[in-house]
TORNU-920827 format. One line per 3 residues: number of its first residue (from 1); for each residue z, y, x of C-alpha. Coordinates in steps of 0.2 Angstrom, whole numbers, padded with zeros to 4 digits. Each point is the difference from the previous one (the first is absolute). Layout:
TORNU-920827
NUM = Z Y X | ... $
***
This chain:
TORNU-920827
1 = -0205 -0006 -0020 | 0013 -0012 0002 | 0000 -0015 -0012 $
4 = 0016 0006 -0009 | -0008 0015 -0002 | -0015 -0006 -0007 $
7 = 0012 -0012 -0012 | 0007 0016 -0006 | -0015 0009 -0004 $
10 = -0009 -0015 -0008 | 0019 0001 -0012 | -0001 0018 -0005 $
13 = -0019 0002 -0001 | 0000 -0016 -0013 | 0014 0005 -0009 $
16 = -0006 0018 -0002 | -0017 -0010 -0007 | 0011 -0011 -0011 $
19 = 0010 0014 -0007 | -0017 0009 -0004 | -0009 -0013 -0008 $
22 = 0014 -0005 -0012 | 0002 0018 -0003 | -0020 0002 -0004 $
25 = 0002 -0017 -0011 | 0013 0008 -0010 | -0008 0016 -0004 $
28 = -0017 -0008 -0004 | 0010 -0013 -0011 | 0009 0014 -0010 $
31 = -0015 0007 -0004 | -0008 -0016 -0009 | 0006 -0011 -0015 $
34 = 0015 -0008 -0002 | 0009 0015 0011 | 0015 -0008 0001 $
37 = -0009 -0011 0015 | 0004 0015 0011 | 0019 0002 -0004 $
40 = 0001 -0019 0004 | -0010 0000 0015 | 0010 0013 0007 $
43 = 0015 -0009 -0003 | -0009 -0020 0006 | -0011 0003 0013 $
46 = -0010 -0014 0000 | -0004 0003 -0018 | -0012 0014 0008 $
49 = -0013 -0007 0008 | 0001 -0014 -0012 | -0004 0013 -0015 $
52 = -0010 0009 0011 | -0012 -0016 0003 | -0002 0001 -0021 $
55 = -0001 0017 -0002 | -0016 0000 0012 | 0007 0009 0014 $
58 = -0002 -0014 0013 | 0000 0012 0017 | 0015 0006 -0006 $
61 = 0008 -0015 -0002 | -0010 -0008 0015 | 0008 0014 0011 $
64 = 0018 -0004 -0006 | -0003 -0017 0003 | -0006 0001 0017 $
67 = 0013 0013 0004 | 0014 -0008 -0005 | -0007 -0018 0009 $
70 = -0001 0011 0017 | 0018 0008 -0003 | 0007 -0017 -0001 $
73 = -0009 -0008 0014 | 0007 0017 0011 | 0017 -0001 -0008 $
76 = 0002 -0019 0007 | -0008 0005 0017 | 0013 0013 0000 $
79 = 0013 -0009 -0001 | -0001 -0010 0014 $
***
């Protein structure tokens, strides 16, 4: 595997992870109180892990931190 190649997957593997986690943070958010968390979350993205940090759903918002941390170091890599 080539290191572009490597750069690519390391892109759409953590932004698969990303979009799944904020999805997951969402969908757990909507389902405690204040709902309306969920439809701003969906909207800010880095309301979720925020509110998901309170809400005591830490992998979760652990995951879509990390994610999102690796998707940006592979974005820059990429671009060079």
């Amino acid at each position: 595997m080539t290191r572009d190649e490597g750069v690519m997957a390391a892109v759409v593997l953590s932004f698969a992870a990303l979009v799944t986690a904020h999805l997951t943070l969402v969908a757990g958010l909507a389902g405690r109180s204040p709902r309306w968390r969920a439809a701003v979350a969906a909207v800010v993205a880095p309301l979720a892990p925020y509110w998901g940090f309170r809400s005591k759903m830490g992998a979760r918002a652990g995951i879509w931190v990390a994610s999102a941390a690796v998707y940006i170091v592979a974005r820059i890599l990429a671009r060079r």
